[in-house]
C-alpha positions as CSV (number, residue, x, y, z in Angstrom):
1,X,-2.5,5.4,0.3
2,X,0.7,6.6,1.9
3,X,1.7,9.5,3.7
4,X,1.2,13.2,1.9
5,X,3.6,15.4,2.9
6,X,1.8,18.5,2.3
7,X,-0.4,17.2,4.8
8,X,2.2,15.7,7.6
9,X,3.1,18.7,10.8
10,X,6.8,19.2,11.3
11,X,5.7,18.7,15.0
12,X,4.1,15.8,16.7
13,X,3.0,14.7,20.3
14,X,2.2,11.5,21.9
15,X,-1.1,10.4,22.9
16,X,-2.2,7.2,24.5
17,X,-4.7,5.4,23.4
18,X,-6.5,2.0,25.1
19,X,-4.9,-1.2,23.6
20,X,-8.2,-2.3,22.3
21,X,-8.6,0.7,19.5
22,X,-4.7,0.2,18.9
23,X,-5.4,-3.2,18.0
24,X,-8.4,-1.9,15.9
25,X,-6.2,0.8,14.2
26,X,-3.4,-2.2,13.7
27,X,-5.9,-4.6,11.9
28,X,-7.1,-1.9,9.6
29,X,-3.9,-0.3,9.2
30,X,-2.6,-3.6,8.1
31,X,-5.2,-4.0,5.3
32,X,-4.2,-0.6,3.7
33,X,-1.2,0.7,1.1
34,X,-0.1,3.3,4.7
35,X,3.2,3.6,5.5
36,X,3.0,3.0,8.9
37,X,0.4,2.8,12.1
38,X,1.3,6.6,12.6
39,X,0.0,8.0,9.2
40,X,-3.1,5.2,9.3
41,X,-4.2,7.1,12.2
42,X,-3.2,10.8,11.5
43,X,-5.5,10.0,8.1
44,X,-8.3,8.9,10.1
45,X,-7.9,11.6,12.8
46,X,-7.5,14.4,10.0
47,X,-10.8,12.7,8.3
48,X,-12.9,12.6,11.3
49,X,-11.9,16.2,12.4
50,X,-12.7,17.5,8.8
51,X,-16.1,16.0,8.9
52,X,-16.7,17.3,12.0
53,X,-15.6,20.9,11.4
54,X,-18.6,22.4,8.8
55,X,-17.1,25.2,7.8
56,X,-13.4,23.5,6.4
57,X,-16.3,20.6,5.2
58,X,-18.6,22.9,3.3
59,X,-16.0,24.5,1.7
60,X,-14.1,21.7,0.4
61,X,-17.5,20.1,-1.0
62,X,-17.6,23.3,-2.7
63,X,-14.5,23.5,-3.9
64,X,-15.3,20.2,-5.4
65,X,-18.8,20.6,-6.9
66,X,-17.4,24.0,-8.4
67,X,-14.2,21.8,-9.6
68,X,-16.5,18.8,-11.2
69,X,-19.2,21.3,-12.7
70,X,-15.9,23.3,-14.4
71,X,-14.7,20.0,-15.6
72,X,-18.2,19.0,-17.0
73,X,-18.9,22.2,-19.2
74,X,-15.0,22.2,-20.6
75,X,-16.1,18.3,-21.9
76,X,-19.0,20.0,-23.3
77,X,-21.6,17.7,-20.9
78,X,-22.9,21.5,-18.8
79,X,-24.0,24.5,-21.0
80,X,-22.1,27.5,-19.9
């Protein structure tokens, strides 16, 4: 997973964060296809957020259910 650009702000800001959940964010980071620290944690940031924000949530599960079911009847697996 790298960076999306659609996604990415044209502006950023600096936050601290204790060393401990840096090193956390490293060791993960490291294990994943990210470009760098920085887009590791903006993905994980923007995932959290998204869960905990119900109404962008529900509406992108719905999006997707609506999306899947669409897909399913043009296969011919849903009656219309």
């Amino acid at each position: 997973m790298s960076e999306k650009p659609n996604e990415m702000s044209d502006k950023y800001s600096t936050i601290r964060l204790p060393d401990d959940i840096i090193e956390k964010l490293e060791q993960r980071a490291d294990a994943t296809d990210f470009d760098s620290l920085e887009a590791y944690t903006e993905y994980i940031l923007r995932a959290v957020l998204a869960e905990l924000d119900p109404i962008d949530h529900t509406e992108t599960v719905e999006a997707n259910q609506e999306a899947v079911q669409n897909r399913l009847k043009s296969l011919g697996y849903l009656d219309e």
